[in-house]
MDAnalysis code that builds the backbone (N, CA, C; Angstrom):
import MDAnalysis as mda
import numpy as np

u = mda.Universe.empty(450, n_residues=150, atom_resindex=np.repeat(np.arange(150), 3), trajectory=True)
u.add_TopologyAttr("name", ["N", "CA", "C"] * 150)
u.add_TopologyAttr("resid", np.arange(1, 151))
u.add_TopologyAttr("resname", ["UNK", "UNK", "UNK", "UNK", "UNK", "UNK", "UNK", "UNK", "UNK", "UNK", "UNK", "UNK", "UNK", "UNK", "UNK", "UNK", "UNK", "UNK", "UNK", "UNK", "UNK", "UNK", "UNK", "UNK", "UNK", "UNK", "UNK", "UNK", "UNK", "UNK", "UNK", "UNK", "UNK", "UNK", "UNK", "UNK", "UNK", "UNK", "UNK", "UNK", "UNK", "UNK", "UNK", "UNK", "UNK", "UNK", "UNK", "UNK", "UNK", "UNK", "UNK", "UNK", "UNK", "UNK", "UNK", "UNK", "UNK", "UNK", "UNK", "UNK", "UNK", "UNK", "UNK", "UNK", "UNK", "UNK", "UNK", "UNK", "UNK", "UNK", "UNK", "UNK", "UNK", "UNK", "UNK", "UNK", "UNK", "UNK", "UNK", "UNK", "UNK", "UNK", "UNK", "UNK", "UNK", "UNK", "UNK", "UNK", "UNK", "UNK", "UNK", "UNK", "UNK", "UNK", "UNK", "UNK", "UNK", "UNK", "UNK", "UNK", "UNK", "UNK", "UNK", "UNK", "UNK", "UNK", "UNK", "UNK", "UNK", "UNK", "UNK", "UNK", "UNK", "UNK", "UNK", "UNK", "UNK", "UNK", "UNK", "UNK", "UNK", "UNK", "UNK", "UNK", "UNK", "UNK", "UNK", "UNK", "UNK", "UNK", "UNK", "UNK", "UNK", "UNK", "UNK", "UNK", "UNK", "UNK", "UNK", "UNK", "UNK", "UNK", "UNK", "UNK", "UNK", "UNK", "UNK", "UNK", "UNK", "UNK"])
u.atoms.positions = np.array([
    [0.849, -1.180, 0.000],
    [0.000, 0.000, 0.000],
    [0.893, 1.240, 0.000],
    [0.821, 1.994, -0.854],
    [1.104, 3.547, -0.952],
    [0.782, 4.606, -0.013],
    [1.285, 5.113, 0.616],
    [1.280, 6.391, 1.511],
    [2.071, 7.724, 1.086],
    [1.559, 8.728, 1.280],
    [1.509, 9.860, 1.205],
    [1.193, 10.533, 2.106],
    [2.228, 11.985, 2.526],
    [1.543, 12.088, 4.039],
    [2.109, 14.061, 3.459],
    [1.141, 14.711, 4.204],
    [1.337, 16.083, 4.333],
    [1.176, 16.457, 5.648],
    [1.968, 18.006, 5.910],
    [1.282, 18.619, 6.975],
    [0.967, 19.884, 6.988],
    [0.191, 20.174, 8.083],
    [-0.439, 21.568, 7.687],
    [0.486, 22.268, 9.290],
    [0.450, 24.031, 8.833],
    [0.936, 24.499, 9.933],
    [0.027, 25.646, 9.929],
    [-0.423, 25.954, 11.061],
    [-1.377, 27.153, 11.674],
    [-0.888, 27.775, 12.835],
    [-0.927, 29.470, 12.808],
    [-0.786, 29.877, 14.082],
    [-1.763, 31.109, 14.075],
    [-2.115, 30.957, 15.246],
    [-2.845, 32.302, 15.901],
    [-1.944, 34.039, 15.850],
    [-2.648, 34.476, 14.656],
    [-1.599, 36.271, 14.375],
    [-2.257, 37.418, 14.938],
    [-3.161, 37.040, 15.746],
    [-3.956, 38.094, 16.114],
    [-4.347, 38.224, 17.623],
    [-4.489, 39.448, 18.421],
    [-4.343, 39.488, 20.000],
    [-5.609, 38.524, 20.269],
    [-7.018, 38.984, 19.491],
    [-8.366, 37.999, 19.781],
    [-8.170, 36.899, 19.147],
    [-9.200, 35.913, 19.367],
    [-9.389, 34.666, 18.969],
    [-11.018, 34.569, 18.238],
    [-11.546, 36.358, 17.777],
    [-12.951, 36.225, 17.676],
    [-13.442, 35.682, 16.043],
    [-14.566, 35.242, 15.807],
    [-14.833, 34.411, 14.117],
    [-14.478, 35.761, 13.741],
    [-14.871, 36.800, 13.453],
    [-14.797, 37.858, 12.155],
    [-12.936, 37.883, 11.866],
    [-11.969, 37.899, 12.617],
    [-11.022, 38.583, 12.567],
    [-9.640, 37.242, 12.689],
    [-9.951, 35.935, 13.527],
    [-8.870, 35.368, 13.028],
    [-8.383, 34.635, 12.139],
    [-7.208, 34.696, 11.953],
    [-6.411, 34.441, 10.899],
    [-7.034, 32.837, 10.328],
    [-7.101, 32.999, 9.254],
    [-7.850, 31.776, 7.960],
    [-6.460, 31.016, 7.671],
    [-5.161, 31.746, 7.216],
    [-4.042, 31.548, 6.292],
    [-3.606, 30.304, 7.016],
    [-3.397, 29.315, 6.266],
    [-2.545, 28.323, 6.619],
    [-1.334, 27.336, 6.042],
    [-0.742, 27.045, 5.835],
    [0.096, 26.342, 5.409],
    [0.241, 24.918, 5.185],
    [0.141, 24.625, 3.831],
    [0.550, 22.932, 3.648],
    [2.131, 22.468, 3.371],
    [2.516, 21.495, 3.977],
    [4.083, 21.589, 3.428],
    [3.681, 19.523, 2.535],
    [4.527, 19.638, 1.935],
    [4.409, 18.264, 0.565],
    [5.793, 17.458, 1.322],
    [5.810, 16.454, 1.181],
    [6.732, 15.579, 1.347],
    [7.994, 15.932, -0.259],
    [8.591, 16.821, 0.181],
    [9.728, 16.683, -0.910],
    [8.879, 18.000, -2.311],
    [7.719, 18.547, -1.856],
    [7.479, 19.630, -2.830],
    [7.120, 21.036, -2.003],
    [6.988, 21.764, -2.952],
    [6.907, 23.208, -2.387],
    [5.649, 23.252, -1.752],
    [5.685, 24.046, -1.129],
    [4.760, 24.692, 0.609],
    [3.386, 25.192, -0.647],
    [1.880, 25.088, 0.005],
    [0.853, 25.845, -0.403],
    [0.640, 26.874, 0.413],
    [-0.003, 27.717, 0.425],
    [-0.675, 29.019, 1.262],
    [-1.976, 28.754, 0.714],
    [-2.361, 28.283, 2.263],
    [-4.337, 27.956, 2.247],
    [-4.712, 28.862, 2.865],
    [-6.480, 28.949, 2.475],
    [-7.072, 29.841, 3.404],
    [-8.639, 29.644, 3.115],
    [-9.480, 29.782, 3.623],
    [-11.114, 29.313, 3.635],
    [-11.485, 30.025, 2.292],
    [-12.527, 29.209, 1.867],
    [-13.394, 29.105, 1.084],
    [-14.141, 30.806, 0.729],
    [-14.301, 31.139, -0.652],
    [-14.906, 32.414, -0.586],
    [-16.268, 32.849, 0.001],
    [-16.663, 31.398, 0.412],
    [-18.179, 31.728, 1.399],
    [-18.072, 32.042, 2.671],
    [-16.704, 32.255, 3.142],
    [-16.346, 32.424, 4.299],
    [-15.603, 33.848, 4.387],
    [-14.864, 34.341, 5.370],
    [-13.479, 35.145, 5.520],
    [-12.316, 34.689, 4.621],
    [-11.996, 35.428, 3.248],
    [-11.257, 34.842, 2.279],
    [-10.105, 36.324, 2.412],
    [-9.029, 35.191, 2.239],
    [-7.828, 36.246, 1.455],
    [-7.739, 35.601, 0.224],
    [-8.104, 36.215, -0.878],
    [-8.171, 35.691, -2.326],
    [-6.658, 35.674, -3.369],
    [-5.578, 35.869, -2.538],
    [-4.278, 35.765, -2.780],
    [-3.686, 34.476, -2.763],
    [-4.434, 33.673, -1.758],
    [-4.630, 31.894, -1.206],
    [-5.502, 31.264, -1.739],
    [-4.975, 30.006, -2.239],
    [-6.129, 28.888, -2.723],
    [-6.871, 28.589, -1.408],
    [-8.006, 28.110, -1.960],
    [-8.759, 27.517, -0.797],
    [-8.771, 25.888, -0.599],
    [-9.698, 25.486, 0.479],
    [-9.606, 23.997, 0.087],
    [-10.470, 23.713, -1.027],
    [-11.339, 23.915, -0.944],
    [-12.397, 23.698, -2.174],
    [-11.729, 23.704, -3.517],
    [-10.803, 24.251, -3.865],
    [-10.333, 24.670, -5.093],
    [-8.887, 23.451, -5.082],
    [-8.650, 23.100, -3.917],
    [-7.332, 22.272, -3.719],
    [-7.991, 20.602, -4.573],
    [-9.053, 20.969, -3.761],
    [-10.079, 19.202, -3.918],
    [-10.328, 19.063, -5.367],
    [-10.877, 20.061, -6.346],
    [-10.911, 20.226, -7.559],
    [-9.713, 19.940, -8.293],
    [-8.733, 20.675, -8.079],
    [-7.768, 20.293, -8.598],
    [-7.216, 19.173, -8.224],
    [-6.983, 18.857, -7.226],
    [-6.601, 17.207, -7.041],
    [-7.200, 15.908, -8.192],
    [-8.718, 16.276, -8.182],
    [-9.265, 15.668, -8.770],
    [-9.183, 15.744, -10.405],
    [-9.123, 16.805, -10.416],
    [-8.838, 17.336, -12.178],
    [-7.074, 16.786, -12.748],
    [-6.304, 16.375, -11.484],
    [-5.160, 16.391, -12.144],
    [-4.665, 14.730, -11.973],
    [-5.471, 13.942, -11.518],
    [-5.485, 12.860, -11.014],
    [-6.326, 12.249, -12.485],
    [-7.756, 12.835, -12.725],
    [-8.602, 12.500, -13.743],
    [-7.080, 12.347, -14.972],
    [-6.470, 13.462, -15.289],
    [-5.675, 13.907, -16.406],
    [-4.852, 12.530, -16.455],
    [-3.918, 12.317, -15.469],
    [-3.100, 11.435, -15.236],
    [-3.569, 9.850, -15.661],
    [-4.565, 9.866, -15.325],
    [-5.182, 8.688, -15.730],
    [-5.968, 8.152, -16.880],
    [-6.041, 9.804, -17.345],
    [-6.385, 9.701, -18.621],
    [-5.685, 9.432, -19.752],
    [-4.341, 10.292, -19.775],
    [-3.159, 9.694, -20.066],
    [-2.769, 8.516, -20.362],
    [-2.503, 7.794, -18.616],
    [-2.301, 6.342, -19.435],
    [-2.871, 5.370, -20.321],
    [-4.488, 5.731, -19.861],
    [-5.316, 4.970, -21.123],
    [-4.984, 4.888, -22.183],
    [-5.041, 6.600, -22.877],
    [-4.954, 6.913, -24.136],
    [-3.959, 6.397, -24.666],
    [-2.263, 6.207, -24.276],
    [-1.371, 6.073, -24.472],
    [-1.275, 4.219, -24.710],
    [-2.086, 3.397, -23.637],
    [-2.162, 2.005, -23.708],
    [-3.139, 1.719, -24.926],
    [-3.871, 2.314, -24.642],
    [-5.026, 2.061, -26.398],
    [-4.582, 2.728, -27.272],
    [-3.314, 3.728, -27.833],
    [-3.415, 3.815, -28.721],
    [-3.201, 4.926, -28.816],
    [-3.996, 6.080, -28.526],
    [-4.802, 7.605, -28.941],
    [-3.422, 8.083, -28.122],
    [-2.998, 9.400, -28.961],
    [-1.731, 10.023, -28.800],
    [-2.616, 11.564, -28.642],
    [-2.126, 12.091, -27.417],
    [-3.132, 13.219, -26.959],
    [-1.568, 13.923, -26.898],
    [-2.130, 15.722, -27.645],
    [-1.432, 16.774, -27.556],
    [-1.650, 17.515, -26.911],
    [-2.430, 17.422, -26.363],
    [-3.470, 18.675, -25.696],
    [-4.503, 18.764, -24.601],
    [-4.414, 19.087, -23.573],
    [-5.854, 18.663, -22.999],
    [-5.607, 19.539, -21.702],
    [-6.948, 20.412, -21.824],
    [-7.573, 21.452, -21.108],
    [-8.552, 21.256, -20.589],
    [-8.673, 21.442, -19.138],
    [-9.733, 21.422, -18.269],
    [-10.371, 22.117, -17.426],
    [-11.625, 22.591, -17.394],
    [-12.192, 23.404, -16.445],
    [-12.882, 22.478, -15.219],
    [-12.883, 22.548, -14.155],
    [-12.986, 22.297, -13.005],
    [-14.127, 23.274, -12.088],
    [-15.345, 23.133, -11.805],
    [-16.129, 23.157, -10.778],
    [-16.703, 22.676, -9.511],
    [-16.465, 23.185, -8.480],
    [-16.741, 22.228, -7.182],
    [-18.159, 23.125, -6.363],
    [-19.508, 22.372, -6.622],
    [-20.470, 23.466, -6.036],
    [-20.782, 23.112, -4.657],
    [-20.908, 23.934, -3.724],
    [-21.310, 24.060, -2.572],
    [-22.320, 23.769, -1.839],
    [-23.270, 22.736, -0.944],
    [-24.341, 23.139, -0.716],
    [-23.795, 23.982, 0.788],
    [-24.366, 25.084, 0.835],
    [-24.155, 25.494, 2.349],
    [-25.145, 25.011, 3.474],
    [-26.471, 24.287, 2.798],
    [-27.505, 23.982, 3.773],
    [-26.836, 22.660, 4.325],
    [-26.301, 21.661, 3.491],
    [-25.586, 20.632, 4.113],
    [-24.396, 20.360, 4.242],
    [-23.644, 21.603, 4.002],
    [-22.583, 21.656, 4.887],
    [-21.336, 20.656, 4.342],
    [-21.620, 20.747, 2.465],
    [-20.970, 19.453, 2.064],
    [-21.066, 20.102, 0.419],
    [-20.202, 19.129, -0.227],
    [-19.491, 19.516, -1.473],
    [-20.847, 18.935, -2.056],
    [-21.489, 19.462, -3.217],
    [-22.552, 18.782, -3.616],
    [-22.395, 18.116, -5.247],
    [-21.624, 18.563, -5.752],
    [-21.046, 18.160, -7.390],
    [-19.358, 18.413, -7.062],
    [-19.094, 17.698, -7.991],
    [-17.989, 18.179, -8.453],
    [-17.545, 18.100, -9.982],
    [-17.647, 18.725, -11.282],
    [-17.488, 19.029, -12.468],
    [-16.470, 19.299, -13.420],
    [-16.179, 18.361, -14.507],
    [-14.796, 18.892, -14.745],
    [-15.071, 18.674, -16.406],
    [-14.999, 19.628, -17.274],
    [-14.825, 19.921, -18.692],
    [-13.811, 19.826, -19.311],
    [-13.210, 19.177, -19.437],
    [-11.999, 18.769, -20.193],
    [-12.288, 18.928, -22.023],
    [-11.169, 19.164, -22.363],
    [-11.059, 19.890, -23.847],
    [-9.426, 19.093, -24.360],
    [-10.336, 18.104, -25.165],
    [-8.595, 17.298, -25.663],
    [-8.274, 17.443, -26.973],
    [-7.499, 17.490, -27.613],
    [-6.677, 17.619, -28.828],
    [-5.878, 16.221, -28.904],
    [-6.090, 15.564, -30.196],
    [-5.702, 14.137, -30.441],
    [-5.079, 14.806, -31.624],
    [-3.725, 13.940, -31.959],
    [-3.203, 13.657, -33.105],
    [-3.694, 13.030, -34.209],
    [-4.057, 14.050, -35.052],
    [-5.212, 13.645, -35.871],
    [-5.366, 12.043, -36.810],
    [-4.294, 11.392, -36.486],
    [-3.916, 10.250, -37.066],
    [-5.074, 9.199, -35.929],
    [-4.990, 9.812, -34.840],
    [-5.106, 8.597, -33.797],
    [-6.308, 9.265, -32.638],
    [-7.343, 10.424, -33.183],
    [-8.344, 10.870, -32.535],
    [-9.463, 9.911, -33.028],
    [-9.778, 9.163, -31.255],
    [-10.812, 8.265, -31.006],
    [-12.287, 8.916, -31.675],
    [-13.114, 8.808, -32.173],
    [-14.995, 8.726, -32.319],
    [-15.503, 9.481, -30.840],
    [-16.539, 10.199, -30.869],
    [-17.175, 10.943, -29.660],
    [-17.860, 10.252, -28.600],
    [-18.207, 8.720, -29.221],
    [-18.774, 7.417, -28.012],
    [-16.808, 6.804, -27.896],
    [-16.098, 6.821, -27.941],
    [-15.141, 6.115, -27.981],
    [-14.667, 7.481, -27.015],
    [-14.198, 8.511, -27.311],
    [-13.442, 9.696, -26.150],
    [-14.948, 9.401, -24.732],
    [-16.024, 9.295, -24.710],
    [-16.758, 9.444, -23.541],
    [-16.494, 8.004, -23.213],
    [-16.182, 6.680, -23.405],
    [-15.738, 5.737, -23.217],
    [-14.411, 5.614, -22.237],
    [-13.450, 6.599, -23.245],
    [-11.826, 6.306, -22.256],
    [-12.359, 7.140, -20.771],
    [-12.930, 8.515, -20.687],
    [-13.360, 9.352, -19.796],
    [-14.026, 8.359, -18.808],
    [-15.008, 7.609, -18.920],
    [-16.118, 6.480, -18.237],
    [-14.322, 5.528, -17.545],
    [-13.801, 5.005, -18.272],
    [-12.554, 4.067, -17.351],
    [-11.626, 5.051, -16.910],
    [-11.558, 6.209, -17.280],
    [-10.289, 7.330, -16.587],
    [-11.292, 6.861, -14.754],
    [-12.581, 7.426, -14.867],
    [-13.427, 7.939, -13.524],
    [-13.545, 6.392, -12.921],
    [-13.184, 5.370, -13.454],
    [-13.408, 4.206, -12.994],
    [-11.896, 3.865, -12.145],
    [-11.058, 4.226, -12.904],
    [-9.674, 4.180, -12.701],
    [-8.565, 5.339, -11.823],
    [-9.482, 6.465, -11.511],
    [-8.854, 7.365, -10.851],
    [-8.614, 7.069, -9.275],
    [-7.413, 7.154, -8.741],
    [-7.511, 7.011, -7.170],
    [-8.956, 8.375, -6.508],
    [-8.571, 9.149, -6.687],
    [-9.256, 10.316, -5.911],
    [-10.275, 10.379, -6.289],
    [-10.923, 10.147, -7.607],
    [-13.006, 9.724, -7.764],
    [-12.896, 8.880, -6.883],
    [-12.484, 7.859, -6.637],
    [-12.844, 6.584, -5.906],
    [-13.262, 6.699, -4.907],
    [-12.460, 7.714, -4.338],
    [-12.053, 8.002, -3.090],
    [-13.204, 9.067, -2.602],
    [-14.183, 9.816, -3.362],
    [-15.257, 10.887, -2.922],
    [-16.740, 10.480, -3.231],
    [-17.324, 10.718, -2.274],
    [-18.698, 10.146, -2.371],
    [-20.061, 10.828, -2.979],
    [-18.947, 12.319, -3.002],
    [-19.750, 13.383, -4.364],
    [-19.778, 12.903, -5.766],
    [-20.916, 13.603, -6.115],
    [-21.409, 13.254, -7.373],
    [-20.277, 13.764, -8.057],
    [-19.711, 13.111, -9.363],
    [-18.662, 13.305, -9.916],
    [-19.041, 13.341, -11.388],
    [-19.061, 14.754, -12.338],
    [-19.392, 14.703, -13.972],
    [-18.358, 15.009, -14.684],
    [-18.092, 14.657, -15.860],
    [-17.338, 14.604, -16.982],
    [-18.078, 15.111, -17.845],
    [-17.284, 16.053, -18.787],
    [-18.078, 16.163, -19.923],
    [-17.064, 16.898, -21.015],
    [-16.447, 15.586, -21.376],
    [-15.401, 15.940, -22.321],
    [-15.778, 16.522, -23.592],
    [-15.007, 17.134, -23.943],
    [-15.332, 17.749, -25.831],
    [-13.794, 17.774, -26.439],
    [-13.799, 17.469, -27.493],
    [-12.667, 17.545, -28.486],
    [-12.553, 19.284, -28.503],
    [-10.770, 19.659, -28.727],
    [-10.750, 20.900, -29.195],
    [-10.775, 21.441, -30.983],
    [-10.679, 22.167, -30.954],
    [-11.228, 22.859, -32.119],
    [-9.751, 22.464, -33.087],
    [-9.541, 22.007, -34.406],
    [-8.474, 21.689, -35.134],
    [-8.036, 22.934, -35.743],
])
């Protein structure tokens, strides 16, 4: 089994401890990669200079989807030049929980070896089957790939 381990560092920068005013900013450090600067969600007290978590989880997921998309393409065949993704993570605030999570991906195939539009929503269907981090979330998870423009 594979492990991966991070840590986070927080300190108190302010004389109070009251909700409006303390400090959000926090710190992730990576095993062997560079440090993040976190900070809450824009539904909250945001410094918008800092990713949030919400936006961390998206991308995790968007870059994990990619990765795995990758190897498919590459084991079947399809030689990808290109591939752009937009990423949405919506909020419910009534339950207090991630309610979608959305990701638009935009691929460019080598025109020798670009799969059919049931064949690209096919590799996408085993990328989400095959991703550690879908696996891993119990949010609703959409795809909705499109070829880019030649």
């Amino acid at each position: 089994m594979l492990m991966y381990n991070v840590h986070l560092d927080w300190k108190r920068d302010t004389e109070d401890f009251k909700y409006n005013t303390y400090n959000r900013k926090h710190t992730l450090f990576f095993n062997g990669g560079p440090k993040i600067e976190v900070n809450s969600s824009s539904n909250f007290i945001r410094n918008p200079q800092f990713h949030s978590p919400e936006e961390l989880l998206i991308a995790s997921l968007s870059s994990c989807m990619l990765l795995t998309f990758l190897s498919i393409c590459c084991k079947q065949g399809y030689v990808v030049n290109d591939y752009f993704a937009q990423g949405y993570c919506h909020l419910d605030v009534k339950q207090h929980c991630i309610s979608d999570l959305i990701l638009c991906p935009v691929i460019k195939f080598e025109p020798s070896s670009k799969p059919d539009t049931l064949t690209l929503k096919n590799l996408f269907e085993q990328a989400h089957k095959d991703c550690f981090i879908a696996n891993s979330l119990k949010v609703n998870i959409r795809i909705n790939p499109s070829f880019a423009e030649e």
